[in-house]
Structure formats: structure tokens, C-alpha cells
KOLFI-478550 format. One line per 3 residues: number of its first residue (from 0); their letters; for each residue z, x, y of C-alpha. Coordinates in steps of 0.02 Angstrom, whole numbers, plus 50000, padded with zeros to 5 digits. Each point is the difference from the previous one (the first is absolute). Example, Ala and Ser with C-alpha at 12.3 -4.5 7.8 and 13.67 -1.06 7.14 Angstrom:
2
0> as> 50390/50615/49775 ~ 49967/50069/50172
This chain:
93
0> xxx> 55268/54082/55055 ~ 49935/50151/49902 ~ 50046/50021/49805
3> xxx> 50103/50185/50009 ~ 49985/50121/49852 ~ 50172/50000/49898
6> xxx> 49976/50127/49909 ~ 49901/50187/50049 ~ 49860/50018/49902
9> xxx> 49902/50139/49892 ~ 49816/50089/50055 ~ 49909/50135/49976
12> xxx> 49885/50135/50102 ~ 49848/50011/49938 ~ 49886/50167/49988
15> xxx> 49939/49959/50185 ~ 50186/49968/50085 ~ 49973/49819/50000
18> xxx> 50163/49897/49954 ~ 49980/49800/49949 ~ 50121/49899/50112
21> xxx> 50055/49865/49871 ~ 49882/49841/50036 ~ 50197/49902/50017
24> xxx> 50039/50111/50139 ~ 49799/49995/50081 ~ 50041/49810/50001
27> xxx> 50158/50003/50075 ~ 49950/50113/50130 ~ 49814/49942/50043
30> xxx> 49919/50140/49965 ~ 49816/49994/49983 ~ 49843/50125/49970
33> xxx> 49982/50082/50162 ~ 50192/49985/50057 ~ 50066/50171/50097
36> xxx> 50180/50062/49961 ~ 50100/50138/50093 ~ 50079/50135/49877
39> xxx> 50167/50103/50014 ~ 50044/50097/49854 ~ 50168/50128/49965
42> xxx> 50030/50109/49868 ~ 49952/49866/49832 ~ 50011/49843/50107
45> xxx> 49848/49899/50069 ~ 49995/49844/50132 ~ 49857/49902/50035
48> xxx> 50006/49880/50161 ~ 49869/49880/50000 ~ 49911/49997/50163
51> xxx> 49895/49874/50119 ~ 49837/50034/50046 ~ 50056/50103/50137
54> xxx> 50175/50078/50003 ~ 50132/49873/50087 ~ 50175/50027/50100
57> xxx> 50078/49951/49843 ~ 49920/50126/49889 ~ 50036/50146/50113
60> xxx> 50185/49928/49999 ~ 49997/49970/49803 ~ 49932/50200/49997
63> xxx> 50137/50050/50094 ~ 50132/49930/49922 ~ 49945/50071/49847
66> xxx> 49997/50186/50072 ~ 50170/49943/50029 ~ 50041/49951/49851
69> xxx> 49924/50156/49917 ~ 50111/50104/50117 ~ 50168/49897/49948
72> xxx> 49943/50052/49819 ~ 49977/50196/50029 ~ 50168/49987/50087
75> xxx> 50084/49913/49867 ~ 50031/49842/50095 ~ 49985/49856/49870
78> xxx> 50082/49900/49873 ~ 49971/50004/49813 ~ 50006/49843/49914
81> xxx> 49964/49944/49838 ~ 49855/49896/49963 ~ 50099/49836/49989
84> xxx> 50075/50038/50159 ~ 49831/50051/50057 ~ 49917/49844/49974
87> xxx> 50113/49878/50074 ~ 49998/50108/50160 ~ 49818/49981/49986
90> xxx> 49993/49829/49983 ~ 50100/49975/50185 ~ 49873/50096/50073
């Protein structure tokens, strides 16, 4: 099983746009020079979903569900919690 990230952590853009992904969280999530990611971005918000070689079933399915997910947000469908709270919902998943 995979280490998970407790806690988010800190980076910076540099001049170019480019944005270090913590090496923790490049371990944890295999990525390696080379490795492709899908992007979806609203308003100050950025995900990154890792991808295959070739796009899969399960990324198209991740991709939707967070368009979903983005929607619920606009609309004002989620739950606030605080971080405590946060992270021991996390921690089910």
C-alpha cells in the first residue's frame, strides 16, 4: 500500500509556469520524467490526474467525476469541514 500525504504541502511557480510536485507526493504517486497528466482548473483551483500511457476507461470516468464535482461546487453543493474533520474523512477514503 502507498504512503498518503497527511498534510498539503507548499510550492512555487517559477518564471516559466513550472510548479515542483513535492518529491513525497512524486513517490507516492509514481510519477516519473516523461509521465502525462490531464489538467482541469476553476477559478484559483488546479487538479492534476496522473495518466497511463494512453488514456484508460478509468481516467475518462475519474475526469468526469471531477466535472462533476466542479459543478456541485459552482452550485454550492458541498460540505465545509474543518481540517480535523477533513482529515479523518480522508483517511476512510
Amino acid at each position: 500500500m502507498r504512503k498518503q500525504s497527511i498534510l498539503p504541502e507548499i510550492t512555487r511557480a517559477s518564471s516559466k509556469g513550472q510548479i515542483v510536485i513535492p518529491s513525497d507526493i512524486r513517490k507516492m504517486v509514481g510519477i516519473r520524467e516523461g509521465s502525462s497528466f490531464a489538467v482541469s482548473a476553476r477559478k484559483d483551483t488546479i487538479i492534476l490526474k496522473k495518466l497511463n500511457t494512453q488514456m484508460t476507461e478509468e481516467d475518462l470516468r475519474t475526469l468526469k467525476l471531477v466535472e462533476e464535482a466542479w459543478k456541485d461546487i459552482e452550485e454550492g453543493r458541498y460540505k465545509i469541514y474543518t481540517k480535523e474533520k477533513f482529515f479523518k474523512e480522508l483517511e476512510k477514503w
